[in-house]
Backbone as a chain_set.jsonl record, in Angstrom:
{"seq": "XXXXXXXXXXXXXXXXXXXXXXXXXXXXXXXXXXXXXXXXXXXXXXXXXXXXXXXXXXXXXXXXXXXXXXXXXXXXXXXXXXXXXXXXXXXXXXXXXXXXXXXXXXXXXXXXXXXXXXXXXXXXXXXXXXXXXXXXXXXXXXXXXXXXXXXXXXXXXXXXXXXXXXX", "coords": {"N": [[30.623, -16.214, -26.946], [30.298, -14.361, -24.194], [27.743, -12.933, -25.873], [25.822, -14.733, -26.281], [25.426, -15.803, -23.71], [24.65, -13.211, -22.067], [22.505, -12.971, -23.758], [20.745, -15.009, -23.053], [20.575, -14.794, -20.287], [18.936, -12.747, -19.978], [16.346, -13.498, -21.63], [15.881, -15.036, -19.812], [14.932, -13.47, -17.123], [12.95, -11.694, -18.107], [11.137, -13.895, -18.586], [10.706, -14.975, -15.985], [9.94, -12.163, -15.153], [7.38, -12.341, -16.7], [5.465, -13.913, -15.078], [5.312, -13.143, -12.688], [3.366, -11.7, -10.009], [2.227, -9.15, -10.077], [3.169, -8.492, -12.737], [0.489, -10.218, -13.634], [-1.676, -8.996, -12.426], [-2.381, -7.415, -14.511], [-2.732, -8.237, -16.6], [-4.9, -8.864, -19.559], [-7.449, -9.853, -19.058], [-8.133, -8.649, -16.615], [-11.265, -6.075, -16.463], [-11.825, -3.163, -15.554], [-13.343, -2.467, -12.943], [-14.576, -4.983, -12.481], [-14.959, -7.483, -10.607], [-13.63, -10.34, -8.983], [-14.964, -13.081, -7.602], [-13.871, -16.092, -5.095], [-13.767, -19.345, -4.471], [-12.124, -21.078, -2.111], [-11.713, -23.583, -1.59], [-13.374, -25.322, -3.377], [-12.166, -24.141, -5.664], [-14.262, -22.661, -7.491], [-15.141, -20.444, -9.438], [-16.686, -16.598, -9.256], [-17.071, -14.167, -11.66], [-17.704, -11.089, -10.762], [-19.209, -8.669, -13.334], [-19.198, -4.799, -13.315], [-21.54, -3.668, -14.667], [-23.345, -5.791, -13.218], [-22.518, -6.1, -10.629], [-24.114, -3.499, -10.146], [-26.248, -4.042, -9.918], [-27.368, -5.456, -7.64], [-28.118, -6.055, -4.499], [-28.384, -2.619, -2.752], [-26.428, -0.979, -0.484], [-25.524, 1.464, 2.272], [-23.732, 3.106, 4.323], [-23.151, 5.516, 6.419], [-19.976, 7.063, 7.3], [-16.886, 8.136, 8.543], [-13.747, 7.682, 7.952], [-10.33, 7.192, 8.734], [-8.794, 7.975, 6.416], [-10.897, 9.633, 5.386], [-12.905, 12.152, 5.108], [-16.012, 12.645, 7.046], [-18.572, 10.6, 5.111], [-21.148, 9.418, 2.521], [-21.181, 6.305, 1.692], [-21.716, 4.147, -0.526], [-22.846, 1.04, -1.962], [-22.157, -2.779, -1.711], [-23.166, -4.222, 0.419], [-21.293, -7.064, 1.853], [-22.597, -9.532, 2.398], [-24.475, -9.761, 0.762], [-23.338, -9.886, -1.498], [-21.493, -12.315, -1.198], [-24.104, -14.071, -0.884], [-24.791, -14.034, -3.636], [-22.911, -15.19, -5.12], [-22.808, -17.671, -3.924], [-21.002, -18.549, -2.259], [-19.946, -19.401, 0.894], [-17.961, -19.353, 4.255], [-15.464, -19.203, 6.522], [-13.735, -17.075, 6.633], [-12.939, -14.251, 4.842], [-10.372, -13.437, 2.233], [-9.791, -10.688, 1.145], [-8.413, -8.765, -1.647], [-6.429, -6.266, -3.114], [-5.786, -4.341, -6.399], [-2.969, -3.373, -5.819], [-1.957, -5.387, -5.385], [-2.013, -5.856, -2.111], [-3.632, -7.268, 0.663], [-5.651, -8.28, 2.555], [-7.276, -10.479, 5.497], [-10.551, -10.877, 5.953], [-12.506, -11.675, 8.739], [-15.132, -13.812, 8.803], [-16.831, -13.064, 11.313], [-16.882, -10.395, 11.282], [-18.499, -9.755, 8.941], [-21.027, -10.197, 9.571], [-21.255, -9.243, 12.347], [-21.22, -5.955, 11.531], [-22.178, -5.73, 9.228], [-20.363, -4.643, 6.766], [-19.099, -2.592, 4.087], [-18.922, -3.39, 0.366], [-17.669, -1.041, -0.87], [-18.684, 1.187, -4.021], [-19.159, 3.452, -4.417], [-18.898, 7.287, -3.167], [-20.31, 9.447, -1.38], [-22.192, 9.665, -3.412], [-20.803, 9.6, -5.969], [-19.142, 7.54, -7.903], [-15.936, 5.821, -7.496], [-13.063, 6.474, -8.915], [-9.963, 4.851, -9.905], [-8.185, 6.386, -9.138], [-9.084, 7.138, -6.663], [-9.4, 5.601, -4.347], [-10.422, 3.331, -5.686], [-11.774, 0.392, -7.857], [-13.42, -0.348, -5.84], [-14.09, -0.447, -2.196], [-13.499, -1.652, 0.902], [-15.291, -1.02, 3.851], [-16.04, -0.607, 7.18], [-18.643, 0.46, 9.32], [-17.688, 3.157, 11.593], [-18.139, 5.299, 12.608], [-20.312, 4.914, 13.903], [-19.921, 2.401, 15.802], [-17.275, 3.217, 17.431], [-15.742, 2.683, 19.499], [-15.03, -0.168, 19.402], [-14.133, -0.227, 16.811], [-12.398, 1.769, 15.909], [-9.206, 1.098, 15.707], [-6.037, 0.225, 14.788], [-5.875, -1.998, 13.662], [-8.099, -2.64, 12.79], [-9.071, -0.487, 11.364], [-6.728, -1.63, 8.769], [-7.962, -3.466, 7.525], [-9.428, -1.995, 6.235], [-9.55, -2.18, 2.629], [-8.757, -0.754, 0.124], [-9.728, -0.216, -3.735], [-10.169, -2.454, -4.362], [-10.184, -5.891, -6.409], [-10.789, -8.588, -6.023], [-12.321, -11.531, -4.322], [-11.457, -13.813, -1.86], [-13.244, -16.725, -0.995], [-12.439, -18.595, 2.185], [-11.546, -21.345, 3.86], [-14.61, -23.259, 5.134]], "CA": [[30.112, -16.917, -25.786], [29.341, -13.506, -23.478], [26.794, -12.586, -26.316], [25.0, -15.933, -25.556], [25.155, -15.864, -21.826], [23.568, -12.377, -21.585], [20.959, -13.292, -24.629], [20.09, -16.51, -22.712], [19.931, -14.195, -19.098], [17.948, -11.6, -20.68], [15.287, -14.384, -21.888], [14.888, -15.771, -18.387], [14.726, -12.776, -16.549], [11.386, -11.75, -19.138], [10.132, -15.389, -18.613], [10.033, -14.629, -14.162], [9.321, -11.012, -14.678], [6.135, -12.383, -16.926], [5.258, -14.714, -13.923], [5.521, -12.664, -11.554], [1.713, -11.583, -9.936], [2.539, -8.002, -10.465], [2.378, -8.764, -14.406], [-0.573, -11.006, -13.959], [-2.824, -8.344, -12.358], [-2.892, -5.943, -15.263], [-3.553, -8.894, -17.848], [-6.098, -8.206, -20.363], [-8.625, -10.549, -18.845], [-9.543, -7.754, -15.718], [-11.841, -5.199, -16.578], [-11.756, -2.308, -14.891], [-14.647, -2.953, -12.218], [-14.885, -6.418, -12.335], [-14.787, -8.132, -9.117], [-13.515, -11.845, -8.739], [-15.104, -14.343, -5.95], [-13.439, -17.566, -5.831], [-14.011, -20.398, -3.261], [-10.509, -21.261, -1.903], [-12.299, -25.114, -1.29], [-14.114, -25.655, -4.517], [-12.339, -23.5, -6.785], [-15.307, -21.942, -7.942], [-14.639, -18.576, -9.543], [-17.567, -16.0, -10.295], [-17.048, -12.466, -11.891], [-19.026, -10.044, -10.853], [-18.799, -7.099, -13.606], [-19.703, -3.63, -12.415], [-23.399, -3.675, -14.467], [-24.341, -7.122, -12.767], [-22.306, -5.181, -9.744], [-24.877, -2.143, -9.954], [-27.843, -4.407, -9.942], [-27.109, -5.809, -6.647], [-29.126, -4.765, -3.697], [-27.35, -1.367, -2.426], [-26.25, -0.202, 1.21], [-25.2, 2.477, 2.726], [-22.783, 3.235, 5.56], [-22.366, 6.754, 6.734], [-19.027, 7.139, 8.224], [-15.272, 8.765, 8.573], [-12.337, 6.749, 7.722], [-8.825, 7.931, 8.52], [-8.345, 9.188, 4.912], [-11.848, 10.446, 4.274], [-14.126, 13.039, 6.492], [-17.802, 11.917, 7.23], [-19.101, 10.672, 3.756], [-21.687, 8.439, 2.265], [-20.492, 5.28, 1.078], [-22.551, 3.005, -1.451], [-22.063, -0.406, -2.589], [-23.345, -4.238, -1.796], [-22.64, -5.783, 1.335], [-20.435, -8.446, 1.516], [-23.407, -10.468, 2.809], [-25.366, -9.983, -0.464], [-22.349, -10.186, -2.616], [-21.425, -14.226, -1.363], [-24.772, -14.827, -1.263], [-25.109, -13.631, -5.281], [-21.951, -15.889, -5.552], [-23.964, -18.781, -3.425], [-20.533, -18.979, -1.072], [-19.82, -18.888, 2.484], [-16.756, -19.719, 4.92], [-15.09, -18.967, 8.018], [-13.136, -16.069, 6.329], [-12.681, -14.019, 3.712], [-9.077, -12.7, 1.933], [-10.162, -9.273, 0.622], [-6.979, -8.517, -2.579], [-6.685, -4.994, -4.463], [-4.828, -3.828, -7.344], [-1.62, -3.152, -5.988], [-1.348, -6.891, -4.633], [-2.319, -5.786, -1.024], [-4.69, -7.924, 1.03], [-6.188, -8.854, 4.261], [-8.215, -11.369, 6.033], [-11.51, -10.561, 6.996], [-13.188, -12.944, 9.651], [-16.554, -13.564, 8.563], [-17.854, -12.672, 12.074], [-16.951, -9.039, 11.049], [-19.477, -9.726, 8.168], [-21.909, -10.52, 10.032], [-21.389, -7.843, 13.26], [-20.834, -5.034, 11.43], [-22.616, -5.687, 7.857], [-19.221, -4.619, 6.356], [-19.722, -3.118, 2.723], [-17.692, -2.975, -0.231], [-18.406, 0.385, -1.808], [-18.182, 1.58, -5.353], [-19.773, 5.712, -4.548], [-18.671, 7.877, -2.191], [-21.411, 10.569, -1.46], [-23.203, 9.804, -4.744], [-19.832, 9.75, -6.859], [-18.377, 6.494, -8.33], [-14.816, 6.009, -7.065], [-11.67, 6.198, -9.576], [-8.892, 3.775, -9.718], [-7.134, 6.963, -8.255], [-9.404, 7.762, -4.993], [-9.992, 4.018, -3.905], [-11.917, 2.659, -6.48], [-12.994, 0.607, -8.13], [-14.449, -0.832, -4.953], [-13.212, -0.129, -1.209], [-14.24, -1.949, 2.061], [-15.823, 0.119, 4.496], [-16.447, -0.681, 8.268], [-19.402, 1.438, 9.928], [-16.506, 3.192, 12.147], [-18.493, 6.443, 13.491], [-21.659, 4.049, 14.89], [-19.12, 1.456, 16.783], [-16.135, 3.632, 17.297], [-15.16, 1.972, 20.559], [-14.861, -1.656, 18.759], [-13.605, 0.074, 15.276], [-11.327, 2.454, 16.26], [-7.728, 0.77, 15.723], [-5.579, 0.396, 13.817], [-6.336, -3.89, 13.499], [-9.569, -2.457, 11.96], [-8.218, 0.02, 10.171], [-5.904, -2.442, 7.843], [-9.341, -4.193, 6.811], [-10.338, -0.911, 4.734], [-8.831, -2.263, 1.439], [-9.622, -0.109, -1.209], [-8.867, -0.913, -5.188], [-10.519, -4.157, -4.264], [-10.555, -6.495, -7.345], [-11.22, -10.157, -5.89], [-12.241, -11.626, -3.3], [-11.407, -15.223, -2.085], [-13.633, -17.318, 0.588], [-11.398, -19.367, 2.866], [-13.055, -22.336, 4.605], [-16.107, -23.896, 5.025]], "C": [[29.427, -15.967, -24.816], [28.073, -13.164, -24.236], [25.955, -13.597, -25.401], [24.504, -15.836, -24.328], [24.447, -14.647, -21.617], [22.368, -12.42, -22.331], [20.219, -13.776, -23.627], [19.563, -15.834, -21.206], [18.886, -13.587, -19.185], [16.28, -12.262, -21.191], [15.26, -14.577, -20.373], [14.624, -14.811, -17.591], [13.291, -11.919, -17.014], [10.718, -12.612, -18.68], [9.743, -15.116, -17.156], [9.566, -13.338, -14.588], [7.312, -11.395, -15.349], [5.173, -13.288, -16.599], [4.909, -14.158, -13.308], [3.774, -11.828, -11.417], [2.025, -10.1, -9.82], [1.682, -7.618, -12.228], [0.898, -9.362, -14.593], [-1.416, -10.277, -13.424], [-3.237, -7.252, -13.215], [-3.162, -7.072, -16.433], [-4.619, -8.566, -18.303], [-7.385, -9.078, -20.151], [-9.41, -9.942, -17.66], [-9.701, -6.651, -16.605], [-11.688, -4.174, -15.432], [-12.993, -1.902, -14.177], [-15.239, -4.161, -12.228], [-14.62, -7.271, -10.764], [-14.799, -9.685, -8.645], [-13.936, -12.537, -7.504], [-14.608, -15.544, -6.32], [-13.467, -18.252, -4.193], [-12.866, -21.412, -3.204], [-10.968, -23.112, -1.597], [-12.599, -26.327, -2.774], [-13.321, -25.101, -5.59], [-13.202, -22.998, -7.637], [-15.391, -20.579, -8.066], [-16.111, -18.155, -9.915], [-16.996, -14.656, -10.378], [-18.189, -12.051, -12.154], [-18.718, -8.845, -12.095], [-19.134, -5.836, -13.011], [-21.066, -3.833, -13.012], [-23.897, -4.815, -13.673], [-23.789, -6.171, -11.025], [-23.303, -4.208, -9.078], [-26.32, -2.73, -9.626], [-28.443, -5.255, -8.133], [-27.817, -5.493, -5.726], [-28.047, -3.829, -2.919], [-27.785, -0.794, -0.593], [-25.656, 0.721, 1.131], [-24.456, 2.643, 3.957], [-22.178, 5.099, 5.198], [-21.607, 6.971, 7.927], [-18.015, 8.191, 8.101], [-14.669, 7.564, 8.492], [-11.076, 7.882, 8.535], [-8.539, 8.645, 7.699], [-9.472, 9.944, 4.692], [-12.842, 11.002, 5.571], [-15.11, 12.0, 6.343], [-18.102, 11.842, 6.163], [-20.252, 9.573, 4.338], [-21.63, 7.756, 1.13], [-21.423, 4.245, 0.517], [-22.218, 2.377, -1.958], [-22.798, -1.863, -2.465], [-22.442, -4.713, -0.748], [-22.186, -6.943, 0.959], [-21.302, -9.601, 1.738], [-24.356, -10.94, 1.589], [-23.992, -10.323, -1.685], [-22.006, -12.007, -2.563], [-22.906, -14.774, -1.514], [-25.091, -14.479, -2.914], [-23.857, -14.697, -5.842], [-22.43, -17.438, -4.826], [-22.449, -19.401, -2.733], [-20.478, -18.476, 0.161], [-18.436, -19.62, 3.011], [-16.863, -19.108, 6.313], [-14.273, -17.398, 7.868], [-12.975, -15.705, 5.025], [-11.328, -13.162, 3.365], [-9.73, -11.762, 0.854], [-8.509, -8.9, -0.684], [-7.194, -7.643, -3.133], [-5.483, -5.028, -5.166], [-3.604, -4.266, -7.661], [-1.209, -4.34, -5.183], [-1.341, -7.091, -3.199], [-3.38, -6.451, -0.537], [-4.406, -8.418, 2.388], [-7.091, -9.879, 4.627], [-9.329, -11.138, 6.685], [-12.058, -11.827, 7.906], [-14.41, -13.027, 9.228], [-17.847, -13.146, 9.773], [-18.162, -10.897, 11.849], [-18.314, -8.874, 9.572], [-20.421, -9.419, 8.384], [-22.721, -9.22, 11.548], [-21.573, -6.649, 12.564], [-21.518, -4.785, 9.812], [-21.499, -4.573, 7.186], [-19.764, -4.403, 5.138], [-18.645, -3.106, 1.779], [-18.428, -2.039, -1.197], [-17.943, 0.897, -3.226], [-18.244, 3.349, -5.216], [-19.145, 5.764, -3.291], [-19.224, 8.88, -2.334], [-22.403, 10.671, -3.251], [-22.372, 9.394, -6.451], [-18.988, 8.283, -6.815], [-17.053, 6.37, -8.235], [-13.86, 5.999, -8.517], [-11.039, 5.434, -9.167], [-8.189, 5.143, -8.818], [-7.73, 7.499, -6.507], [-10.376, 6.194, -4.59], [-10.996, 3.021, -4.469], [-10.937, 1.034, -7.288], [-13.868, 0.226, -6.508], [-13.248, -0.71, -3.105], [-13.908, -0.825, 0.125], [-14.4, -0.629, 3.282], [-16.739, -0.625, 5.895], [-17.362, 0.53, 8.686], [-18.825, 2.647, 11.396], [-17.383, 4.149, 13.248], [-19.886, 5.417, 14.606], [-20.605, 3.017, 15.788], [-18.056, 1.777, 16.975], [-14.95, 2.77, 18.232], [-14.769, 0.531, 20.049], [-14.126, -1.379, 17.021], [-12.559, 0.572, 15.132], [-10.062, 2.457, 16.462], [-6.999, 0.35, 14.412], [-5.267, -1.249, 12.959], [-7.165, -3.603, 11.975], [-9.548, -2.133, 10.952], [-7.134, -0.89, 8.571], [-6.484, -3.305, 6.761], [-9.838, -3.091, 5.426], [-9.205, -1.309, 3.627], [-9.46, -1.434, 0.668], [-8.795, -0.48, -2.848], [-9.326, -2.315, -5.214], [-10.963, -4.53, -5.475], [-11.008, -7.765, -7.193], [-11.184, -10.571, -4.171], [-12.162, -13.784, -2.837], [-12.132, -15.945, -0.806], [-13.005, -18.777, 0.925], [-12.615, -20.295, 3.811], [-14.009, -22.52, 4.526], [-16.77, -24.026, 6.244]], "O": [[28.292, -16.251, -24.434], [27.107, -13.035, -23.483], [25.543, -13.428, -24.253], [23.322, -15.795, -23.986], [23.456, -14.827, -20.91], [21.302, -12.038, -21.848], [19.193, -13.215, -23.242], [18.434, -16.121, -20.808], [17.899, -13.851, -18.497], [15.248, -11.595, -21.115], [14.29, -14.057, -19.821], [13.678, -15.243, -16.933], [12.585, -11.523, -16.087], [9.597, -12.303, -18.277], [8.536, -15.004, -16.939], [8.363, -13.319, -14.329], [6.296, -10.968, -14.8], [4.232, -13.586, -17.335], [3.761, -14.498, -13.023], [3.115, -11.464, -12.391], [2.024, -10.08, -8.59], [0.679, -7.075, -12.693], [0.203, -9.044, -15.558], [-2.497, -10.712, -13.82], [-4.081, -6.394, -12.957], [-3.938, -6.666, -17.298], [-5.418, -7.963, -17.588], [-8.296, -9.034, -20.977], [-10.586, -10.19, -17.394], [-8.818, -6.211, -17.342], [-11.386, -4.618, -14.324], [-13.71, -1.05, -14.702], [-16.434, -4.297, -11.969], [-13.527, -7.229, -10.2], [-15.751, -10.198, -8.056], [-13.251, -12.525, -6.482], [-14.736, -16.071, -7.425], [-13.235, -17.718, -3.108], [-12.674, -22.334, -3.996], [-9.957, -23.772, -1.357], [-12.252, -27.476, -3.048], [-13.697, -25.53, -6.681], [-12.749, -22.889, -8.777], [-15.623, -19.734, -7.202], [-16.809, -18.879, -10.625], [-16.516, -14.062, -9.413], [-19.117, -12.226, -12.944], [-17.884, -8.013, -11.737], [-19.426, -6.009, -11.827], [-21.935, -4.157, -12.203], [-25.104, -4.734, -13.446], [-24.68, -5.66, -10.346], [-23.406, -4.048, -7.862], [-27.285, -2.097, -9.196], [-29.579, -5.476, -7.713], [-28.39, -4.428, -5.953], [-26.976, -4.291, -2.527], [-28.759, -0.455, 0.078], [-25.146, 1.046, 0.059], [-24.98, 1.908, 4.794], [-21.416, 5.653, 4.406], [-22.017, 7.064, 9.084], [-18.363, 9.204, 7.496], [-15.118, 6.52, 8.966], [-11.14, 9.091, 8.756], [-8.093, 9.78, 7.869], [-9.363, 10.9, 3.924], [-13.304, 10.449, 6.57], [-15.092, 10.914, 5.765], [-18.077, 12.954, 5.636], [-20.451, 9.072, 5.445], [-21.859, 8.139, -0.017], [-21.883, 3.445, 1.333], [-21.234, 2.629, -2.654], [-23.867, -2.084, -3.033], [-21.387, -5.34, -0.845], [-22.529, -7.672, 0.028], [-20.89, -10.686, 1.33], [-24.853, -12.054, 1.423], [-24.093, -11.105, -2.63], [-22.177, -12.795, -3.494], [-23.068, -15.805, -2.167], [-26.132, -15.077, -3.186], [-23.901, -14.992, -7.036], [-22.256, -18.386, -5.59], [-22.446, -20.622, -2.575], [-20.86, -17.359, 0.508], [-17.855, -20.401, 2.258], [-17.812, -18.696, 6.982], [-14.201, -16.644, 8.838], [-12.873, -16.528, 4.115], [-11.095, -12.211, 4.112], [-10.137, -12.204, -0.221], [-7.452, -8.851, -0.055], [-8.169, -7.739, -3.879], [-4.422, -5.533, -4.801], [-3.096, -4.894, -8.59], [-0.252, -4.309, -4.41], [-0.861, -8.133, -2.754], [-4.351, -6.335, -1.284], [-3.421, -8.783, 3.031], [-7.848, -10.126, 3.688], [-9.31, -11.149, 7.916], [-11.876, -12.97, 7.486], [-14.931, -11.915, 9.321], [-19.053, -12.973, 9.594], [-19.194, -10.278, 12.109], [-18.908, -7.809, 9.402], [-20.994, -8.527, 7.758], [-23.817, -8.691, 11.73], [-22.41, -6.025, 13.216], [-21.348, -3.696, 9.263], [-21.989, -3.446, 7.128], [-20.583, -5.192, 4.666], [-17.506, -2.857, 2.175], [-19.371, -2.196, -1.973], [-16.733, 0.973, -3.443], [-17.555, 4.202, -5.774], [-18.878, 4.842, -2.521], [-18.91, 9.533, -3.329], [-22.993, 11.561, -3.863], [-22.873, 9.083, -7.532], [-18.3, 7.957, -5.848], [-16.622, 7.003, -9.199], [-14.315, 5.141, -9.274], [-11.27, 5.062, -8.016], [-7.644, 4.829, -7.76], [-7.109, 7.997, -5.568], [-11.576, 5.922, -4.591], [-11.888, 2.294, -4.031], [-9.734, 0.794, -7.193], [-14.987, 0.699, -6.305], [-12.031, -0.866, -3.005], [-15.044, -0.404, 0.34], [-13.723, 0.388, 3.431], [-17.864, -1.099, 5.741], [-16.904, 1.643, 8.431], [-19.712, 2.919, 12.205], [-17.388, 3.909, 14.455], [-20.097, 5.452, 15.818], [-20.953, 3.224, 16.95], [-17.289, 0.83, 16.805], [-13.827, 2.369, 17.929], [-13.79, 0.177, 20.707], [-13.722, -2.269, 16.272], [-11.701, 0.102, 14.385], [-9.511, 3.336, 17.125], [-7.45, 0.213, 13.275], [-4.607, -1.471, 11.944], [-7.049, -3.991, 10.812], [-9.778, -2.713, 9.891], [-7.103, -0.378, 7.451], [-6.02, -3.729, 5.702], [-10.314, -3.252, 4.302], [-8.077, -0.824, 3.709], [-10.686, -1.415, 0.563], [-7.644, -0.877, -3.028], [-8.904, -3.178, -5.983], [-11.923, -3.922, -5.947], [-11.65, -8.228, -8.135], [-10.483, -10.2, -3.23], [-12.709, -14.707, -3.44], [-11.659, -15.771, 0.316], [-13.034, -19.786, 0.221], [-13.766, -20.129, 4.213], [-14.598, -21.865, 3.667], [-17.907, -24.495, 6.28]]}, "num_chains": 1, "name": "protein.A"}
């Protein structure tokens, strides 16, 4: 009868752990630079891969972060990225990797042309130095309005999907 009862635990504790959104972000359906938009209204998913990614039109933001001296940061505005996905909202939930995520406002989109970067000074990020893709506020040009630690919480980096909230 104890055999049983720890068999039968041992199965369900497998069955939640392979539930659990931990397990479900390393499934074999992301690529490694793929970048999910999904329209929290419509359900309307698109994946971006990184070549359709690369083809994108490309910005630039030279700044400092907290973690990183003065660089230059390349990637696709978030403004060209929904419109390549043909949504819009009131906000967007930014999600990386390690299951971390924030809420951007879409006025920060819009103020601040906000990008999400794949290079840093010319060099394509690693999964281990904020890659594949990292948001990036213009921090050194608006320091006085950037400069906290609100703002700060927005730089996701590892960003794999992004979801637009409202309409």
């Amino acid at each position: 009868m104890k055999k049983f009862k720890l068999t039968h635990l041992i199965g369900m504790v497998l069955l939640f752990w392979s539930a659990s959104p931990a397990v479900q972000a390393v499934q074999p359906d992301y690529k490694y630079g793929d970048l999910r938009v999904t329209d929290q209204n419509t359900h309307r998913e698109v994946i971006i891969d990184k070549a359709t990614f690369d083809t994108l039109p490309v910005s630039e933001i030279v700044t400092s972060t907290p973690w990183q001296k003065k660089s230059t940061f390349s990637g696709v505005s978030f403004s060209d990225i929904l419109k390549y996905a043909g949504m819009n909202g009131s906000r967007l939930k930014v999600h990386a990797l390690n299951d971390y995520w924030v809420e951007i406002p879409m006025s920060d989109v819009v103020n601040y042309n906000i990008l999400l970067a794949s290079k840093i000074d010319g060099k394509a990020f690693s999964i281990r130095d904020f890659g594949p893709y990292f948001v990036i506020y213009p921090v050194d040009e608006r320091r006085e309005e950037l400069n906290s630690p609100v703002k700060f919480s927005k730089f996701v980096w590892q960003v794999d999907s992004i979801t637009v909230v409202d309409k």
